[in-house]
Every structure is written in C-alpha cells, then in structure tokens.
C-alpha positions, 0 to 999 in steps of 0.5 A: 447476499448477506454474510451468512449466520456462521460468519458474522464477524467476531472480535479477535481483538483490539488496539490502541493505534496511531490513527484511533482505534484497529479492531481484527474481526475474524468472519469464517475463515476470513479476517478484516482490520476496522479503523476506528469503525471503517473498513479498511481490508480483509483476507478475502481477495488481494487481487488488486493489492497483487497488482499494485506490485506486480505492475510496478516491478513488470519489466525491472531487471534485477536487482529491484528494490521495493518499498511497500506503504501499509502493510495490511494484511500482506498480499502486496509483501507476499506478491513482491517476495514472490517476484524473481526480480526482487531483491528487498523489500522495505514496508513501512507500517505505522501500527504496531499492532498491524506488524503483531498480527502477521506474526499471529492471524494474518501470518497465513496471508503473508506467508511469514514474510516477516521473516524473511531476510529480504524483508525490513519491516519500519514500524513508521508514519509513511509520511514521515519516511518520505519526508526525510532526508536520506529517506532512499531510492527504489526501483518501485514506490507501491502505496496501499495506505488509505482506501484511495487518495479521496478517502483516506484513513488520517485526513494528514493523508491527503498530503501524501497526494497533493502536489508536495507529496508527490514532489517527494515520492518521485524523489525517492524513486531511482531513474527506471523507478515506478510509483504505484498507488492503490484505491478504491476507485477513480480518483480523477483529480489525483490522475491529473496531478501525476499526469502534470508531473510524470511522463508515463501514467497509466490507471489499471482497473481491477474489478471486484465482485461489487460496485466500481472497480479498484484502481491502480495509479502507475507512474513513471519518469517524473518530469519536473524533477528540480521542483523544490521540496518543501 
C-alpha cells in the first residue's frame, strides 16, 4: 500500500551535513531523516531502536551508564531515560543538524531528553570518540549509526565493525558491560566477528511490518581483551 495522497512527504528542511546532504520530510504526522538521498529512519515505529537499549540494560544493577551512537530521531534516548536502572546517558551524534531538530520537529519523540540532566549530547564522528584515548567506560555500548554493519551510511563506517573496531568498542565497555548494534537485517559475517571476540552473542529479531526483520547484535564478556589496538 502506498502513502496516501495527504502524506506524501514534504521537505521541512535541509543541511549541509557531515557525511553530504540530511533532508527532514514531514509525511503526515510522521517525519524521516534522508542521507543524501537513502533513507535512514522515521518516527513511525522505534520498536527495534527500543530494544537496542532496552536489551543491553536488562539485568544491570544501577547505576548504568549508557552510551547511545546516533541519535536519530530519539527512540533509543528516550527508552534508556525511561529505564530506573539508568544513570546517564552519553550520545554522540556527528550532525548537528540532527541535534537542532529535537530541539524543533523531533522534540516530540525524544521527549525533551536533551534536556535532561542525565543527558551529555557530543556533537562527534563515533569513530573518532572510540578512537580516543580516555574515551570511557560503559555499562551499555547501544550503536544505531548505519542501517546495519552491511550498509552503512559513510563507507568509513565499515571500520567501526571489522575487527580493529571492535577491539575498541570492547575496550570501552566496563567488565558487566553489553555492545548492542542495531541493523536492518542479518548481517552473518559481523556475527561471526563478535562470536570470535565475545563469550556471550545473541541476535534478537524484531520484526517489522515489510520485508525481513530488523536485528539486534548483543554482546558480552569480551575474550581476548589484551588484543593490541591499532
């Protein structure tokens, strides 16, 4: 089925963004957000963008400390502030624009969450954040950047889920730490990877109402933990 004449979606606006072009489409009473011309999310759902948190916080006596990768249009933000267990949330979103917007349009779905005390917002490249030294510990690691380590917006991306990547995203995590990864289907090589370098791996899928189910990575208790960084 179709969308319906009275939502076709219309331009509310765009920005030059870090990766290329970000367009905001309002389509009725929903909104998308356009990478240079792909898709990336909207406000229809957010079923799997809950999981994502929700899953890698199960079980974590508080205090838990979140880092949320992409922003989006806030279902993650919103679900982890939601959680009892949560004590601060980091997000790191590289576009600006993206930030600006759930100070406008988006506000709705994040709930103002911006603006909350627990919340630090880092207008960042995740990439560069995981990268560096003194980049920090979390109880949960929940990536929703790319639609999935096989498609991912920047081609830099990919790096974030090959080996190296990895190596540094389970530095990050505290010893009762979680890495959760969104995507928007299998994705069976990257599976292996984390298998090869966690004790516990688990893909969770979330379906949707077309095609194959969204996936939710979770990993735990990384086993080779002295494996230099590069």
């Amino acid at each position: 089925m179709g969308i319906a004449a009275s939502a076709q979606p219309v331009v509310v606006e765009r920005a030059a963004g870090a990766g290329g072009e970000l367009v905001l489409r309002r389509a009725g009473a929903d909104y998308e957000i356009i990478s240079n011309g792909v898709f990336l999310m909207d406000t229809r759902n957010g079923e799997s963008e809950r999981l994502l948190v929700r899953t890698a916080v199960d079980g974590l006596d508080a205090p838990v400390r979140v880092l949320i990768g992409g922003l989006g249009v806030g279902f993650s933000l919103a679900e982890a502030l939601a959680l009892p267990a949560v004590a601060h949330v980091t997000v790191v979103e590289r576009e600006p624009a993206v930030i600006a917007w759930h100070g406008t349009a988006l506000r709705p779905w994040s709930g103002g969450a911006l603006d909350d005390p627990r919340v630090t917002v880092r207008a960042a490249d995740l990439l560069d954040v995981v990268a560096a030294p003194g980049a920090g510990r979390f109880d949960a690691l929940c990536l929703d950047i790319d639609n999935g380590p096989d498609w991912t917006v920047t081609p830099g991306n990919a790096r974030l889920y090959a080996p190296t990547g990895l190596d540094l995203l389970a530095r990050m995590l505290t010893p009762r730490g979680v890495l959760a990864v969104w995507s928007a289907g299998a994705a069976p090589a990257f599976e292996a990877l984390l298998r090869d370098r966690f004790a516990r791996v688990e893909a969770r899928p979330v379906p949707v109402p077309r095609g194959e189910p969204d996936i939710v990575y979770l990993a735990a208790r990384p086993t080779k933990p002295d494996r230099p960084f590069l």
